[in-house]
N, C-alpha and C positions, 0 to 999 in steps of 0.2 A: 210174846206175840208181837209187842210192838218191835223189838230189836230184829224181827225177821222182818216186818215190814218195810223195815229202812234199811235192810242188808238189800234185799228182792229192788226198791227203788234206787238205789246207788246202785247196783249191778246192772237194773234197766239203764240207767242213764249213761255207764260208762260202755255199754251196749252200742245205744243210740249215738254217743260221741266218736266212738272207733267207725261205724256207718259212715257217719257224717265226711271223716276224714279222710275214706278211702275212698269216700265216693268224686271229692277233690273241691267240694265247695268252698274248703279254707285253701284252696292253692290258689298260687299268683295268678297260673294263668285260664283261672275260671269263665265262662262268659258272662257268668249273673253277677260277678263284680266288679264288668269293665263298663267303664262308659259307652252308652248306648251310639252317642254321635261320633266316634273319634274316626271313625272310616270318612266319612262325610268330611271332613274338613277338607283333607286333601283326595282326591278320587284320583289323581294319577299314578304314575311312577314316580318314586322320588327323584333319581337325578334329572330323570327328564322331565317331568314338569315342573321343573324348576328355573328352565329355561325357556321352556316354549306354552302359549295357553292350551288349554285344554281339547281346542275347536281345533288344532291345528293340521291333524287327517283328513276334518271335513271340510275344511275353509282354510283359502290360502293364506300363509301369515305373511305377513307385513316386516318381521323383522325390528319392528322399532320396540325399546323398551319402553318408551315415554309417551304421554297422550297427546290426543291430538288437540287441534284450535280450536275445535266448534265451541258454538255454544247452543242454546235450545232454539233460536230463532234459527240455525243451521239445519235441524235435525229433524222438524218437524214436518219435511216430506215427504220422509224414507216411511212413515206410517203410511199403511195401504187401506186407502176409500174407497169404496165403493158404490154407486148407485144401487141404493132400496130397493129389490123387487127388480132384478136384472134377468131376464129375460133367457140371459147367456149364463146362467150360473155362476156368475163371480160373485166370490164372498170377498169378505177381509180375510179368510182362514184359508193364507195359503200353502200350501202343500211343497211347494219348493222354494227356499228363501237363498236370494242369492247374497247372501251377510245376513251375521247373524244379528247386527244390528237394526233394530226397525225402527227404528224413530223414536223409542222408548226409554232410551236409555238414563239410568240416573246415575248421577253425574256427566253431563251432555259432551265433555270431552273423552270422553271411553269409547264416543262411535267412531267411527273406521281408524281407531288407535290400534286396534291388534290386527283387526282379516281385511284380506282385499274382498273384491268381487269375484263369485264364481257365475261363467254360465251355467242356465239353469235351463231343466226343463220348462214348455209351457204349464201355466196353474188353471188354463181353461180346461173346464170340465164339459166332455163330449155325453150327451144323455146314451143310452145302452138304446140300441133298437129292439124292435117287439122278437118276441122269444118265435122260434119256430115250430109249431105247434105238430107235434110226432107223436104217436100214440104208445110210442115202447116205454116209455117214462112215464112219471108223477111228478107233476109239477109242483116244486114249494117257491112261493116266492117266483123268482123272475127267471129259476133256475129247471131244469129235469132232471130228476134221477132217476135211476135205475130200480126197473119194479123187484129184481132181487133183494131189493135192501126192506124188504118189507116182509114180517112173518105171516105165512099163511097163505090161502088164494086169496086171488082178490076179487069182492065184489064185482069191480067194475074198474073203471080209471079215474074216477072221482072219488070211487068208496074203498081202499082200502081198508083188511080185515087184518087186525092183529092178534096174534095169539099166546 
């Protein structure tokens, strides 16, 4: 009885190991045994980003290989202030940066080392005027849609009924 037991668990096992193998967990080019970061290091193309940085579709390059003179007392204007409670909606968070440079940067000769300036959009933010109030729609939010998108009749224009 015991010599079947251990014929049946070595037959299971070399079961489980032929599995295992065809399944390709022991091949080179498995995912579950490559390093999780190795894309991350470099995200570009290799020959070309190896010449030019990364930003260089979206921001003009500059062309130089080498950093530039600033130093922190240079850099800390390109940071965007804003007045508290602005009336006009300006935040710090803005939405079109002309260099990707803000003020921030560590190591303070890295700013305008690689992009020039692009022009940019305005970053004022226009508030939405009052919605126009039509009765063909349901209104969510600041928007109307279309009383087709609703299952069922409807109550009313306030009470849609789903079904």
């Amino acid at each position: 009885m015991t010599k079947m037991k251990i014929f049946f668990g070595i037959l299971i096992f070399i079961i489980i190991c032929i599995s295992l193998n065809n399944s390709g967990i022991f091949s080179g080019n498995n995912k579950f045994l490559k390093e999780g970061l190795q894309n991350l290091a470099n995200p570009g193309e290799y020959p070309y980003s190896t010449e030019y940085p990364l930003l260089e579709g979206s921001y003009p390059y500059t062309g130089s290989k080498t950093v530039s003179n600033k130093d922190y007392n240079d850099i800390w204007m390109k940071y965007p202030v804003f007045p508290v409670g602005s009336y006009a909606q300006m935040t710090n968070n803005l939405r079109y940066w002309s260099n990707p440079d803000d003020g921030e940067c560590i190591r303070a000769d890295m700013c305008d080392a690689l992009y020039k300036d692009k022009e940019v959009l305005s970053n004022v933010i226009q508030p939405l005027g009052p919605v126009p109030e039509t009765m063909s729609g349901v209104r969510v939010n600041y928007y109307n849609t279309d009383q087709n998108l609703f299952l069922g009749p409807q109550a009313g224009p306030e009470l849609p009924v789903f079904a």
